[in-house]
C-alpha positions as CSV (number, residue, x, y, z in Angstrom):
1,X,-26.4,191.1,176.5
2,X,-24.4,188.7,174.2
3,X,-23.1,189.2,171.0
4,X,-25.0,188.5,168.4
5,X,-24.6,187.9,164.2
6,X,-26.5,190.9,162.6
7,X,-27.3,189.2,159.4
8,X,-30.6,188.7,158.8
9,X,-31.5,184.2,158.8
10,X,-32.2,182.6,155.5
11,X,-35.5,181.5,154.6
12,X,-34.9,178.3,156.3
13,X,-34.0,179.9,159.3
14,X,-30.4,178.8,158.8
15,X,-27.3,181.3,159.1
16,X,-25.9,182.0,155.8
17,X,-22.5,181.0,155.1
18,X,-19.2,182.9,155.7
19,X,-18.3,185.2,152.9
20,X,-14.7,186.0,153.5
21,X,-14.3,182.1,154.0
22,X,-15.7,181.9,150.6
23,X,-13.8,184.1,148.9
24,X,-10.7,182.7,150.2
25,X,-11.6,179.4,148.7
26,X,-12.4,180.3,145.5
27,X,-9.3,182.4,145.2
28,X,-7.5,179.8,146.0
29,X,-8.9,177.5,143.6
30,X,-8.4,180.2,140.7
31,X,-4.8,180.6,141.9
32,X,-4.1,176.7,141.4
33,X,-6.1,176.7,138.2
34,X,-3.9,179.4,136.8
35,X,-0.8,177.7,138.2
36,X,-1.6,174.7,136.3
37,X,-2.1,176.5,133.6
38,X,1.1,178.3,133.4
39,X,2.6,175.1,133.9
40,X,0.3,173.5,130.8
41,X,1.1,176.1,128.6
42,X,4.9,175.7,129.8
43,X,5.5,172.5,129.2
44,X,3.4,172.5,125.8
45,X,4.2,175.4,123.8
46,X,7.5,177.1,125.5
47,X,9.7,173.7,126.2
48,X,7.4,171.5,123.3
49,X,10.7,171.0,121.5
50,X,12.7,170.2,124.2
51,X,10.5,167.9,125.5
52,X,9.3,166.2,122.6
53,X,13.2,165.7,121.7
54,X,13.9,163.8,124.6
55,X,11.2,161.2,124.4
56,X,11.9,161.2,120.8
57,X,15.7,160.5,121.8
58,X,14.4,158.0,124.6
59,X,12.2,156.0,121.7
60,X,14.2,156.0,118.7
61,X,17.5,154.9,118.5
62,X,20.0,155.0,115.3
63,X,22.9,152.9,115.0
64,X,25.4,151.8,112.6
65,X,25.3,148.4,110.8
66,X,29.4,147.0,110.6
67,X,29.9,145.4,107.0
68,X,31.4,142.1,106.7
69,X,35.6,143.1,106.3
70,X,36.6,141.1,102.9
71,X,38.6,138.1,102.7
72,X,42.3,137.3,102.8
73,X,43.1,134.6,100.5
74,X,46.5,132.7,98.4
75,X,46.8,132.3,95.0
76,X,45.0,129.8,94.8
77,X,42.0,131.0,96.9
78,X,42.9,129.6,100.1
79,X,41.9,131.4,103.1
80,X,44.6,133.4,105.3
81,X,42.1,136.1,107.0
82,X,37.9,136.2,107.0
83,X,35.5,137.6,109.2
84,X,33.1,135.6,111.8
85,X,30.2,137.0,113.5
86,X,31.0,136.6,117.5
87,X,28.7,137.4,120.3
88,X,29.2,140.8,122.1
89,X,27.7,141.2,125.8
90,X,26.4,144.5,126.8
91,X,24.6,145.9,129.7
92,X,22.0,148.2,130.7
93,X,22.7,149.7,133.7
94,X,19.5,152.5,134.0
95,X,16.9,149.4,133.4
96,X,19.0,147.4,135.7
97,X,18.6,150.3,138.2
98,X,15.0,150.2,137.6
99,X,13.8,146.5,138.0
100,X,16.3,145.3,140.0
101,X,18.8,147.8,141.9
102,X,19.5,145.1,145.3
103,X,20.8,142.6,142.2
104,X,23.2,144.4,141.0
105,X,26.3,142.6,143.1
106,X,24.7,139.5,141.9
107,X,24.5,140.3,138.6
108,X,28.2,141.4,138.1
109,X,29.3,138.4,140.1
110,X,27.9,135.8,137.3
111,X,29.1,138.0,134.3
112,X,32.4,137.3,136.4
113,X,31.9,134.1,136.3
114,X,31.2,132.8,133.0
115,X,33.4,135.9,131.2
116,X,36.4,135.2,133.2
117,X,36.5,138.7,134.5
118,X,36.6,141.1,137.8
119,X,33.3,141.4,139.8
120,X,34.3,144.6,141.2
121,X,34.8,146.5,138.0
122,X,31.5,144.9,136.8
123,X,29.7,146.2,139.6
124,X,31.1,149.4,139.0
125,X,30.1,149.6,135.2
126,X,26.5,148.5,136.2
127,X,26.2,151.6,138.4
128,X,26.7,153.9,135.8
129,X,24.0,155.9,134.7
130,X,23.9,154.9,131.3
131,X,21.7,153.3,129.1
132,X,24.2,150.8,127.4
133,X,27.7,149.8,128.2
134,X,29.8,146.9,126.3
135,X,30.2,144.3,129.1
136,X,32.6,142.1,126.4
137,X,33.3,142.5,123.1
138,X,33.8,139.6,120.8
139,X,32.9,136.9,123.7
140,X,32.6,133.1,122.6
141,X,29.5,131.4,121.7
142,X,29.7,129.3,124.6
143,X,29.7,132.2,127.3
144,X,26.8,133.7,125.7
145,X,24.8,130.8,125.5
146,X,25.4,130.1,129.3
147,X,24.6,133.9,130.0
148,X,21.1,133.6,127.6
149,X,20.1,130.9,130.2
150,X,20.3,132.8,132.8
151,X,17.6,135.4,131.6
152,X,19.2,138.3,133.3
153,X,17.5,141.9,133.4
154,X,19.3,144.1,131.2
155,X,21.8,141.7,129.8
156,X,22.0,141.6,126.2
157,X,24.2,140.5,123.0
158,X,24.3,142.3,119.5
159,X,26.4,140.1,117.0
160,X,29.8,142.1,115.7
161,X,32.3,140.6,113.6
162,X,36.1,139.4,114.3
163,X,38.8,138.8,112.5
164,X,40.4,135.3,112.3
165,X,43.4,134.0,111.0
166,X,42.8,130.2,110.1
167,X,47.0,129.3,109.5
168,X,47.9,131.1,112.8
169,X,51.3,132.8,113.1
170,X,52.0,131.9,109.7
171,X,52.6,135.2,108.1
172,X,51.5,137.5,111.0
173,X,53.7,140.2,109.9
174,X,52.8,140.0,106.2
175,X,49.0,139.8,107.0
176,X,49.0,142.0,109.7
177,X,45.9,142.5,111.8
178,X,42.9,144.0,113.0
179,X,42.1,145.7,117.0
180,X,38.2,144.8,118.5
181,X,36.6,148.2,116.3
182,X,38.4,146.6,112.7
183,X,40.9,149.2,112.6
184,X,43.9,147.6,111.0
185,X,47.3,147.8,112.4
186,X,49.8,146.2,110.0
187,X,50.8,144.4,107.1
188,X,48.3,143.4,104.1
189,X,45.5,144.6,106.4
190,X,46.7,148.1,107.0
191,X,47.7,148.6,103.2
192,X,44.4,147.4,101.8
193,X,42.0,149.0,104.2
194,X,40.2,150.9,101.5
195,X,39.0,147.5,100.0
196,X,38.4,145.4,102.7
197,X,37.3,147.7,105.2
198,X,33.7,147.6,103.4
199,X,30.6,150.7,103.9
200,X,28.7,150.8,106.9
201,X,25.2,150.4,107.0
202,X,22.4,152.0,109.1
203,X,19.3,151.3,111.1
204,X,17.0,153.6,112.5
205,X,15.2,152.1,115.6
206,X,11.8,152.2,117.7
207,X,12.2,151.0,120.9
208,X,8.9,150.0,122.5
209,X,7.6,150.1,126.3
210,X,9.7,147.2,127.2
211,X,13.0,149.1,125.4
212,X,12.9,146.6,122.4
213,X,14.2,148.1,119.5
214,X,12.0,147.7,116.0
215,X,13.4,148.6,113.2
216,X,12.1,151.5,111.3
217,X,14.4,152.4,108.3
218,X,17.3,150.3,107.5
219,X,20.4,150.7,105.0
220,X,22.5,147.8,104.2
221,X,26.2,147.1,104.8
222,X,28.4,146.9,101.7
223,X,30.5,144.2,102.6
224,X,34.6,144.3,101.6
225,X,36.3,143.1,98.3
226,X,38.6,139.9,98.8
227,X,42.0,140.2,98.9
228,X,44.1,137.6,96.9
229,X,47.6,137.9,97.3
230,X,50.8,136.0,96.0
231,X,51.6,133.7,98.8
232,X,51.4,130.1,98.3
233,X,50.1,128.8,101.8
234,X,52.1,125.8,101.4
235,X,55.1,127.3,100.7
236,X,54.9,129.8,103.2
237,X,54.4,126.4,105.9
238,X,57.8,125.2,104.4
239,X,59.2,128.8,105.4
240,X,57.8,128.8,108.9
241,X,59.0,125.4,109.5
242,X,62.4,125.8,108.2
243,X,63.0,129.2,110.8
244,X,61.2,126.6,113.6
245,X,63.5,123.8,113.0
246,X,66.4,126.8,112.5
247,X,65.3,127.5,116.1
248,X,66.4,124.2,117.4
249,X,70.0,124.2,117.0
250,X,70.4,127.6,116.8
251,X,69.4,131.0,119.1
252,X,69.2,134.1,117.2
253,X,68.0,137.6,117.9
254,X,65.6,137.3,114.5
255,X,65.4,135.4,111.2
256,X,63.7,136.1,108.0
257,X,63.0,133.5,105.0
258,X,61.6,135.3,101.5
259,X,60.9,133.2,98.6
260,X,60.2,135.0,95.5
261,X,58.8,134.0,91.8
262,X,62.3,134.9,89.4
263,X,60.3,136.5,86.2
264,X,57.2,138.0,88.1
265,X,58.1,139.3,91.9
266,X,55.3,137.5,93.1
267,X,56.5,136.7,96.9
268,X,55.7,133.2,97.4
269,X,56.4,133.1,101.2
270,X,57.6,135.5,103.7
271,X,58.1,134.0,107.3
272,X,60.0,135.6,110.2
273,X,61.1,134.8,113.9
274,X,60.0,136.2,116.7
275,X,56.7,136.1,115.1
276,X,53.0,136.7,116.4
277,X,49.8,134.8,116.1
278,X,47.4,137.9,114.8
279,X,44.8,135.5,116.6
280,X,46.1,136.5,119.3
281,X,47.4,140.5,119.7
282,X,46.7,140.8,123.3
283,X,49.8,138.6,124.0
284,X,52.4,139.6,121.3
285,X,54.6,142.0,122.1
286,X,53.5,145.3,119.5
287,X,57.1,145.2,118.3
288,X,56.6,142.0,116.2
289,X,53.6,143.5,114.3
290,X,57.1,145.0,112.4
291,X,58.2,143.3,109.5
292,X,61.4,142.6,109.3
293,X,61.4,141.7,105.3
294,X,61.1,145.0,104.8
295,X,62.1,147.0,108.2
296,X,65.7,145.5,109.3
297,X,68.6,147.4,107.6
298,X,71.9,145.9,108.1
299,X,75.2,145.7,106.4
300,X,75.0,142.6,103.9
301,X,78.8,141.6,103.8
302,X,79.6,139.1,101.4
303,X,76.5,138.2,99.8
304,X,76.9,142.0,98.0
305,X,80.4,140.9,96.3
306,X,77.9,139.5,93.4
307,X,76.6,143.2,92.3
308,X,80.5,144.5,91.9
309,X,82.0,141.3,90.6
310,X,78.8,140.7,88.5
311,X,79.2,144.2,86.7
312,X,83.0,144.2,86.3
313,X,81.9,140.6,84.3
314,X,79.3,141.6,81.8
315,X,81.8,145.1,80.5
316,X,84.8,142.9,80.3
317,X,86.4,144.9,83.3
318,X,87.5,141.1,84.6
319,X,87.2,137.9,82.6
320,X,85.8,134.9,84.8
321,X,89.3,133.0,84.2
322,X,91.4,136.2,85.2
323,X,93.6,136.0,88.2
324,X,93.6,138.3,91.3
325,X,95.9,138.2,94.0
326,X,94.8,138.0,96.9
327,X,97.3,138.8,99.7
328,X,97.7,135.7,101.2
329,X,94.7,137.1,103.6
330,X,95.6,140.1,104.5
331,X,96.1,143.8,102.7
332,X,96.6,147.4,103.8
333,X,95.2,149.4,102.3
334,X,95.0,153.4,101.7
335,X,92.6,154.9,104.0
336,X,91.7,152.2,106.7
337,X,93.6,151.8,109.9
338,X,93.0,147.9,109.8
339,X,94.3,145.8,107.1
340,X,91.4,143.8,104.9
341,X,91.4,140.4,106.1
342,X,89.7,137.0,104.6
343,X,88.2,134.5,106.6
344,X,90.3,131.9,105.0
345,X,93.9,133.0,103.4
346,X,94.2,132.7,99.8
347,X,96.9,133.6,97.0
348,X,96.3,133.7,93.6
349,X,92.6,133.0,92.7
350,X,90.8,133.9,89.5
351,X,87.4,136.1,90.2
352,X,85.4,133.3,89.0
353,X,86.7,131.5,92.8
354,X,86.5,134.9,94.4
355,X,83.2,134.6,94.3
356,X,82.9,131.2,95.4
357,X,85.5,131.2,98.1
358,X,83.9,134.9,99.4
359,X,87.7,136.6,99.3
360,X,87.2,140.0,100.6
361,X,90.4,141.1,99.0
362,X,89.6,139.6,95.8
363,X,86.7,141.6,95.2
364,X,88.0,145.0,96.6
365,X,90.4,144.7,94.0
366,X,88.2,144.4,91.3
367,X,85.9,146.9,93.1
368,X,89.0,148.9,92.5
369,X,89.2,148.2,88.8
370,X,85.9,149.1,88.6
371,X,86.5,153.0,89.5
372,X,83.7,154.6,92.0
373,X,81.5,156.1,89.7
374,X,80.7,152.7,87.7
375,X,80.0,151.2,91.1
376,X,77.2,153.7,92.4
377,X,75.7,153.7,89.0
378,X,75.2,149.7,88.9
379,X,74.2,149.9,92.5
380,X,71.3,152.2,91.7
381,X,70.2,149.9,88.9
382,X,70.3,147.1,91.5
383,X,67.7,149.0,93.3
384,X,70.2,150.0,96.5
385,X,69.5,153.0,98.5
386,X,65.4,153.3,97.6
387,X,62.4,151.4,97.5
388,X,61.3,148.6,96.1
389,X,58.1,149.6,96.3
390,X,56.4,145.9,97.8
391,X,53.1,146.8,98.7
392,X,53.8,146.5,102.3
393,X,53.8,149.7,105.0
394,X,56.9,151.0,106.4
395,X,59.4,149.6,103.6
396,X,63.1,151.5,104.5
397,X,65.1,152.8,102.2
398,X,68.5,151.3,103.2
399,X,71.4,153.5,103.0
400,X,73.3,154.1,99.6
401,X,75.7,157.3,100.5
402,X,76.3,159.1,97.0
403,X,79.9,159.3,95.7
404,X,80.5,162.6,97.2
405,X,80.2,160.9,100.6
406,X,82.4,158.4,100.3
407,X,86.1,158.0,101.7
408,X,89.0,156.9,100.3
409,X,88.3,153.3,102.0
410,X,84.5,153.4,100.8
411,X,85.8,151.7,97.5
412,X,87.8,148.5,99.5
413,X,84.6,148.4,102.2
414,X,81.4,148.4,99.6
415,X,82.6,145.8,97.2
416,X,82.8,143.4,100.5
417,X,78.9,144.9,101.7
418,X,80.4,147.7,104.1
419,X,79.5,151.1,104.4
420,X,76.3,150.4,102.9
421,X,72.7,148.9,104.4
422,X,70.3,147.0,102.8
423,X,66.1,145.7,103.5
424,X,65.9,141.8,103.2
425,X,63.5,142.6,100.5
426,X,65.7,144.9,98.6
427,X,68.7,142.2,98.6
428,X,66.5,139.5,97.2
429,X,65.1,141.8,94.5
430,X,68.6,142.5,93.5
431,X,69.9,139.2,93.6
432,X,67.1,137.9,91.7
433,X,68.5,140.1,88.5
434,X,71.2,137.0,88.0
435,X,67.6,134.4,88.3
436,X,65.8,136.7,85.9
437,X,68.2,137.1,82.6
438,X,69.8,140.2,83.7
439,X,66.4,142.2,84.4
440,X,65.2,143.6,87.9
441,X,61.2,143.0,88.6
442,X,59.6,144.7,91.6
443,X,58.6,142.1,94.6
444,X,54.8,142.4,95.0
445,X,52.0,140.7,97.0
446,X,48.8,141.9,95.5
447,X,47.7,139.4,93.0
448,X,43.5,141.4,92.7
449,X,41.3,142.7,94.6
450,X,37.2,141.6,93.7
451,X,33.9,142.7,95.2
452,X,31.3,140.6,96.0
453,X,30.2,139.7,92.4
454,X,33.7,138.6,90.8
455,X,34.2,142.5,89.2
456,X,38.1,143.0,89.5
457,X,38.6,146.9,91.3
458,X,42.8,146.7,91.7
459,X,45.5,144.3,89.9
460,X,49.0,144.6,90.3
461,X,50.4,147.0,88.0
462,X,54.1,147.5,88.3
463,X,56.8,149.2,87.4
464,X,58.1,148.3,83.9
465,X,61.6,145.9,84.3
466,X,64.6,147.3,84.1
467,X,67.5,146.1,82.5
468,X,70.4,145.9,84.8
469,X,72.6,143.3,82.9
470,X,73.0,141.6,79.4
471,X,71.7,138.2,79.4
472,X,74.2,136.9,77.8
473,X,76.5,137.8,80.9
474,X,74.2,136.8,83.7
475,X,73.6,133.2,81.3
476,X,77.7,132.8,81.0
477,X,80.4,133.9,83.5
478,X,78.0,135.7,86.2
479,X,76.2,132.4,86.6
480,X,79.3,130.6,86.7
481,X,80.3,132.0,89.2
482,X,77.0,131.5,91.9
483,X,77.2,128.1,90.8
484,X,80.4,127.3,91.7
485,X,79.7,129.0,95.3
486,X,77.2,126.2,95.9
487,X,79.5,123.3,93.8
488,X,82.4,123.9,96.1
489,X,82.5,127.4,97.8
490,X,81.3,128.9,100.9
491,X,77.6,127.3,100.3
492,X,79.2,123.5,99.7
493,X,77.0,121.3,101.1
494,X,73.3,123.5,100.3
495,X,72.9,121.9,97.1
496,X,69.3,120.8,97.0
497,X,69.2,117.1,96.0
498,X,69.1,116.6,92.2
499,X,68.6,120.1,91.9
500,X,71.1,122.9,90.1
501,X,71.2,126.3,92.6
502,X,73.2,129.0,92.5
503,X,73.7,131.2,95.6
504,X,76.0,133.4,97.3
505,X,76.8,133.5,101.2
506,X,77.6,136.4,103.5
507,X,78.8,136.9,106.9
508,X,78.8,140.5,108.2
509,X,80.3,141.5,111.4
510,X,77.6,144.0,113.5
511,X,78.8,147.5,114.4
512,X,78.6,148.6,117.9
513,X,77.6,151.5,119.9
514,X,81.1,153.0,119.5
515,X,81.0,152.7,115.6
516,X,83.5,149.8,116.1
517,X,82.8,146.2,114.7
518,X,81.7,143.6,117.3
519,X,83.5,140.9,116.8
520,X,80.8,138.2,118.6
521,X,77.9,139.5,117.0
522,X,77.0,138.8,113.2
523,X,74.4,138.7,110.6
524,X,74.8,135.8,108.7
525,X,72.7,135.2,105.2
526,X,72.5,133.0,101.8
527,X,70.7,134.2,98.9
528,X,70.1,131.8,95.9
529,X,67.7,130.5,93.1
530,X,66.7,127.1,91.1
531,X,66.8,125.3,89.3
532,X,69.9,127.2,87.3
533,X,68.4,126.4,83.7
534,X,65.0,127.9,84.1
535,X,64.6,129.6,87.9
536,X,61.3,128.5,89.8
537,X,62.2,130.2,93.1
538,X,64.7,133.0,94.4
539,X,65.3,132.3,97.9
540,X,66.9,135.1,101.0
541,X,67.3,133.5,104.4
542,X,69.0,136.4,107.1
543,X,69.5,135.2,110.3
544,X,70.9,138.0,113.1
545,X,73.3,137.2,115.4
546,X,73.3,133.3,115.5
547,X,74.7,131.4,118.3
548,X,74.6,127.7,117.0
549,X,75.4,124.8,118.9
550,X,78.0,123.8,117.0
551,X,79.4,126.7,117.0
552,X,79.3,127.6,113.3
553,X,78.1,131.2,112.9
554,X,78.5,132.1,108.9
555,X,76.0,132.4,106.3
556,X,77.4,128.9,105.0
557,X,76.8,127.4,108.2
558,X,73.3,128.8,109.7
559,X,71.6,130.3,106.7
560,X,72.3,128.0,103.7
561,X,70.8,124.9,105.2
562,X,67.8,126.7,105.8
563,X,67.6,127.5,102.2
564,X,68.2,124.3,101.1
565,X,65.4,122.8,103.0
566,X,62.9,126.0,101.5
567,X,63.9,124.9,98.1
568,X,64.3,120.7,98.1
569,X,60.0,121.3,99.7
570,X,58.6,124.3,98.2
571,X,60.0,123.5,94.3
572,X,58.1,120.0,95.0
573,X,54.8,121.6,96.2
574,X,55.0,124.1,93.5
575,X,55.0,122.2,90.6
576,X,56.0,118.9,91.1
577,X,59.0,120.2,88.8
578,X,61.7,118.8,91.4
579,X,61.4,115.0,93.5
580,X,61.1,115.3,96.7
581,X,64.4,114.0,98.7
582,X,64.6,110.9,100.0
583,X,63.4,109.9,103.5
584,X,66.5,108.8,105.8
585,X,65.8,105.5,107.2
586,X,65.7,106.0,110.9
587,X,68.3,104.8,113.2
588,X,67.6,101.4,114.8
């Protein structure tokens, strides 16, 4: 008999349905309803936080807003340094990803294109899994323009600013100059950050389901203060010119032109060669963001004799018509191994033709008369051995060694600028003592510093003058002296035309390696001022190791002319004080 279901039919007369089929199923279902559950409560209170974090992180955005870095500008208001807004590309590599992840070669090979760049290493940086990379910064208008028509996926542009330098090179060192993030890195730029630099502002973003950005909360930039420093821009053209056309007749391992206001410091020019175009960093060799005005020590030779012979002067130690020996060019002396030697031989000459005919011997002699401890004492008034204090980074000290450091040849080497070191800057401050009626001025650059509304935050204040020399000596026998270097010394021939200068030369033989003069290598210099009756402009040209065509090497020779040409221009665009000189008619 078969087998047969012992539960009794419905009313219908249908079988009733399974039970342990039933109970299965609704377990089941109560299983993934508390599953889901779990999961619900989860997600809403145990990682709420979390969760609500990240797609607050994913919406809102915060960035910072760069201020505008403050102008650069001459005395009189001319620019040398401002800040233009320049097109930055970046990339989105997630949304790229996203909408179009079989473009992506595509993509990187037109940002090749038009940006000048690899294709490869654009690829690359699109398959990042980032949100935003920088593609370029500080692109030109023109390559995003040609990008913008292109209506690529997840290529964008955010305006930044960049620095530019409307005279070029002119003044690279001095200015100095920013990297791609406005960090300065030399010169006026790195020693005025505080100013210019400028506050950040801030903007708090919403970005929207296409990963637009709105603005929510937004806190302005404070823009930088301007700058105004003392350089004239057209006198420092007349400086840059006269190193180029140095250039041209004459190789060099570097050159440096400073041109200085007599009564106030105020540098009116500073130019140097090898310079740098700040326009252009990415091609300049990071050793020329130096400047040499104030970084290159070097032994000053004959242009020093003026801060001995100048002193022995004003206390009577020498008169001007007094007579010194001088060895017939050649004079042994206690303490060297090597006689002192002039470049030309001379007997008897009195100091006033010392100076102008650069005898070595001359003016160790009255170095000699002078007595050690007189000459370190001057020599500190002059400003050797410390700071001027310019407001430029990196100034050096030079080297003054104290009296218990010297030898018994220190007082026959210093009177003709041995055994000491001096900074380009520091010469010309010194010198400029015989422009300014005895008194030494510190060399500066800042003229102000103004924010945005014409309110003055920083002004030059410097150092009181000091009194290094009576004026009556600098006005008489001192001045005598520097003029007669130019009349018919060492400097014959860099008279400016129709103009009175006074000047001294200076040809100092480089030491080697060994400690041992070089006898082919040579700093030659000229450092001078006019007009004589009332000083306009103290000029220092420094040229290292000149080879000129024509074979002249001294400071007469290479450095003087270059002078010369600085002066006859720069007193014309100045004031208008001095005529220009006349044009030579060209040759038929």
């Amino acid at each position: 008999m078969p087998e047969t279901d012992a539960s009794p039919p419905s009313p219908d007369g249908t079988l009733p349905a399974r039970r342990p089929a039933a109970r299965w199923a609704v377990g089941a279902l109560a299983g993934l309803l508390a599953v889901l559950a779990l999961r619900l409560a989860t997600l809403q209170i145990l990682r709420h936080g979390d969760l609500a974090g990240r797609a607050e992180r994913q919406q809102e955005r915060d960035r910072d807003v760069a201020p505008r870095r403050g102008e650069i500008v001459d005395r009189s208001g001319r620019a040398l340094a401002v800040t233009l807004s320049v097109p930055s590309i970046y990339a989105e590599p997630r949304r790229i990803a996203k909408e179009c992840p079989k473009a992506r070669g595509e993509i990187a090979r037109r940002l090749a294109t038009v940006l000048g760049m690899d294709a490869r290493k654009l690829q690359a940086l699109l398959r990042e899994d980032k949100s935003f990379v920088w593609v370029k910064r500080q692109a030109l208008d023109a390559q995003w323009e040609r990008l913008k028509a292109m209506k690529i996926p997840g290529i964008g542009m955010r305006p930044e600013p960049k620095r530019f330098y409307p005279h070029g090179a002119a003044a690279g060192p001095l200015l100095g100059l920013t990297g791609v993030d406005g960090q300065p890195l030399a010169g006026q730029e790195l020693k005025y950050q505080a100013f210019l630099k400028g506050t950040p502002g801030h903007e708090d973003l919403t970005r929207d389901a296409r990963g637009r950005g709105i603005v929510r909360e937004a806190e302005d930039a404070l823009n930088g203060a301007s700058l105004a420093v003392t350089l004239d821009a057209g006198i420092q053209e007349v400086a840059e010119q006269a190193l180029d056309n140095l250039l041209k007749t004459c190789k060099c391992k570097s050159a440096v032109a400073i041109v200085m206001d007599p009564p106030t410091g105020e540098i009116l020019a500073m130019a140097s060669r090898p310079g740098f175009d700040p326009n252009r960093p990415s091609g300049s060799n990071p050793a020329l963001l130096q400047n040499p005005a104030t970084l290159l020590c070097y032994e000053p030779g004959s242009t020093f004799k003026p801060f001995i012979i100048g002193p022995a002067l004003a206390e009577g130690v020498v008169r001007s018509d007094e007579k010194i020996f001088c060895q017939n060019g050649a004079w042994s002396v206690p303490g060297r191994k090597k006689p002192l030697h002039d470049y030309h031989p001379h007997g008897w000459l009195t100091v006033t033709d010392v100076v102008a005919e650069s005898s070595n011997i001359g003016a160790a002699k009255i170095g000699q008369k002078m007595g050690m401890p007189r000459i370190y004492e001057y020599l500190r008034k002059f400003g050797f051995g410390q700071k001027t204090g310019i407001d430029l980074p990196g100034e050096q000290s030079g080297i003054l060694n104290p009296p218990a450091k010297w030898t018994g040849a220190t007082i026959y080497s210093v009177p003709m600028g041995h055994e000491i070191a001096v900074t380009p800057i520091q010469l010309l401050a010194a010198f400029n003592v015989f422009a300014n009626q005895g008194l030494w001025v510190q060399p500066h650059l800042l003229r102000d510093i103004q924010d945005a509304e014409g309110k003055v935050l920083k002004s030059w204040d410097p150092v009181p003058p000091r009194r290094v020399l009576p004026a009556a000596s600098v006005r008489g026998p001192i001045l005598e002296a520097l003029k007669a270097v130019v009349e018919h010394g060492t400097a014959k021939g860099a008279q400016p035309k129709g103009i009175s200068s006074a000047g001294k030369t200076g040809t100092a033989q480089k030491l080697g390696k060994n400690g041992q003069y070089l006898h082919d290598a040579w700093v030659s210099s000229y450092v001078c001022f006019a007009p004589t009756d009332v000083p306009r402009m103290t000029v220092l040209v420094v040229v290292d190791e000149p080879h000129n065509s024509k074979g002249g090497y001294t400071g007469g020779a290479v450095a003087a002319p270059v002078a010369k040409e600085i002066l006859e221009c720069a007193l014309h665009l100045r004031d208008r004080e001095a005529p220009l000189p006349p044009v030579a008619a060209p040759k038929s």
